[in-house]
C-alpha positions in Angstrom: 20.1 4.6 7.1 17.2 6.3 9.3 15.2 9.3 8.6 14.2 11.1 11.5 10.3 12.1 10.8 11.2 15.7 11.8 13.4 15.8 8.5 10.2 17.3 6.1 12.4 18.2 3.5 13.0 14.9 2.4 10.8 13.8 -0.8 9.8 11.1 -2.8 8.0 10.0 -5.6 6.0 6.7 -5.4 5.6 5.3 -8.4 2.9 3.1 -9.1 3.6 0.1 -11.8 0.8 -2.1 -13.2 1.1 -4.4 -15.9 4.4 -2.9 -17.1 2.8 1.2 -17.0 2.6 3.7 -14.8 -0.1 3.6 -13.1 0.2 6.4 -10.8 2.8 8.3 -9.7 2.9 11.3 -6.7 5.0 13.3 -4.6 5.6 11.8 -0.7 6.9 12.9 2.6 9.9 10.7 3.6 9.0 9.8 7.3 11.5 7.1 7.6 13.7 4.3 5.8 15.9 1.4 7.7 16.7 -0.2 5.4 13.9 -2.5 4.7 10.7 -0.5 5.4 10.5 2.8 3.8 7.4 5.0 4.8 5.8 8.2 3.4 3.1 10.1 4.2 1.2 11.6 0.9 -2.5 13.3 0.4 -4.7 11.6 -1.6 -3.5 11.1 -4.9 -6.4 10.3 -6.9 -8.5 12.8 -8.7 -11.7 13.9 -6.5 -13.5 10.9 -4.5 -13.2 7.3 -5.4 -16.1 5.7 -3.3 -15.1 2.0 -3.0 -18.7 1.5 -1.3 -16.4 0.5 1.9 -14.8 3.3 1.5 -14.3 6.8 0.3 -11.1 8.2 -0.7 -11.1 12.3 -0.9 -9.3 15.3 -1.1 -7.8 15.7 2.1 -7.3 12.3 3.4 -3.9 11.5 4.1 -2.2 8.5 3.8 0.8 7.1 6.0 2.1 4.3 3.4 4.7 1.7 4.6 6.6 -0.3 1.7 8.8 -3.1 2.3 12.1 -4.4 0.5 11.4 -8.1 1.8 7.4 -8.4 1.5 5.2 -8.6 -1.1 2.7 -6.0 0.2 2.8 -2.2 1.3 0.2 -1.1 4.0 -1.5 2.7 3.7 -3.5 4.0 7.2 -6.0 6.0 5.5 -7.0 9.0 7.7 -9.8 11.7 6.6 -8.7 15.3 6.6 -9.9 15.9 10.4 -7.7 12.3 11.4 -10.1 10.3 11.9 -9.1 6.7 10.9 -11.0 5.2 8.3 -9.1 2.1 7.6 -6.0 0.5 6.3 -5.9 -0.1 2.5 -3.3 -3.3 2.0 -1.7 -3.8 -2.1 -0.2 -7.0 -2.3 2.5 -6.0 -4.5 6.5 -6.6 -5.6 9.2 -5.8 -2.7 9.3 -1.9 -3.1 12.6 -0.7 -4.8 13.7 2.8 -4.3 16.4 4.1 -6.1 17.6 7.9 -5.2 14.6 9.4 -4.3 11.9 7.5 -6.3 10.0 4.7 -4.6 9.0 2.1 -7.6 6.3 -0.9 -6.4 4.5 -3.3 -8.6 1.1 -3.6 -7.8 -0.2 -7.0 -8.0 -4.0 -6.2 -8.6 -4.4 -8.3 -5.0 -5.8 -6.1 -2.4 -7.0 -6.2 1.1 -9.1 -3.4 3.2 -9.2 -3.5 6.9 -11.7 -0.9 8.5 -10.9 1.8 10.9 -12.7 -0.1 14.0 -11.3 -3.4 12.4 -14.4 -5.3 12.4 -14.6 -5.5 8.5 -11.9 -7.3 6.4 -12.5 -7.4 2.8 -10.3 -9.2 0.0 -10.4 -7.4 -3.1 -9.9 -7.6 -7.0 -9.3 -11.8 -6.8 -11.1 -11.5 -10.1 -8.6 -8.9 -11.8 -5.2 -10.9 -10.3 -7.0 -14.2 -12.0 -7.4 -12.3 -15.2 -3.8 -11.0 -15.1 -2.6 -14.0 -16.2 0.6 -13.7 -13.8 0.0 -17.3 -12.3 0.9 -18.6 -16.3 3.5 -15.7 -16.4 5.8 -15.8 -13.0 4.4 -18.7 -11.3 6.5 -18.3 -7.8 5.3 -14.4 -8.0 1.7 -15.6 -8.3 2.2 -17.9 -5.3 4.1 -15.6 -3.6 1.2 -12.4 -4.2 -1.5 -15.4 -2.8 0.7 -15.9 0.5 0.8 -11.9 1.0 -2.5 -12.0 0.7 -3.2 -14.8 3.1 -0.8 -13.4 5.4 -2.1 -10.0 5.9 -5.9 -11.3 6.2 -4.5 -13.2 8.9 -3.2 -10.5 10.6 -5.8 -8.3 10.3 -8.4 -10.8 11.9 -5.8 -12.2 14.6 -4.0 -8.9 16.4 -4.9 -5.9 13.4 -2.5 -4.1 11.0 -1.1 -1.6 13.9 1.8 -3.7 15.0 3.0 -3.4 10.7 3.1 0.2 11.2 
């Protein structure tokens, strides 16, 4: 089933699961779902600026978030409040699930930033997903986390994350 991005009355909840909690959850405009890919659009959900040093998320960025059924990653185009691209922030994660109108994804604790003007590519929290303990856990979803991973750096670096979207 498609959704027509001029249908704004469709909602969703993301739910965002880590380490078997909640970790955040927030309201999201249903752009489109086929299926497989499901994307949202949501302000920033976070309470008042998170500066990553890379990066600062703030009230009135918005984020266009794409979650797959079949990949282990979801991809969020960060934009500040006057559009101005500041980057792509990648979660290697479970294939999202959505059931009615709630979107459920594991995060993984594997991350990858790609700035606006792609130059920078960053690979983040290696030293959280370690310490996670899911490679003694779930083996194959270890591996499977590392080859997201792998896969979107490569992407990033060869043609950029625009062709995901």
């Amino acid at each position: 089933m498609s959704v027509n991005s001029a249908d704004t009355a469709d909602q969703l909840e993301v739910v965002l699961v880590k380490a078997g909690r909640t970790k955040i959850r927030y309201p999201a405009a249903l752009l489109a779902d086929d299926g497989t890919r499901v994307s949202v659009r949501a302000p920033w959900a976070g309470e008042g600026v998170r500066d990553f040093g890379f990066v600062r998320f703030e009230p009135g960025d918005v984020f266009t978030e794409h979650y797959w059924r079949d990949r282990w990653y979801s991809v969020k185009e960060v934009r500040a409040q006057d559009g101005t691209l500041k980057g792509w922030y990648c979660d290697v994660t479970r294939p999202a699930v959505r059931s009615g109108a709630e979107l459920v994804v594991e995060d993984l604790d594997l991350d990858l930033w790609v700035s606006g003007d792609g130059k920078d590519v960053l690979r983040l929290d290696e030293d959280e997903f370690a310490a996670s303990g899911l490679a003694e856990r779930d083996p194959q979803a270890a591996a499977a986390a590392r080859s997201a991973l792998d896969e979107l750096e490569v992407l990033a670096r060869a043609e950029g994350l625009t062709g995901l979207v």
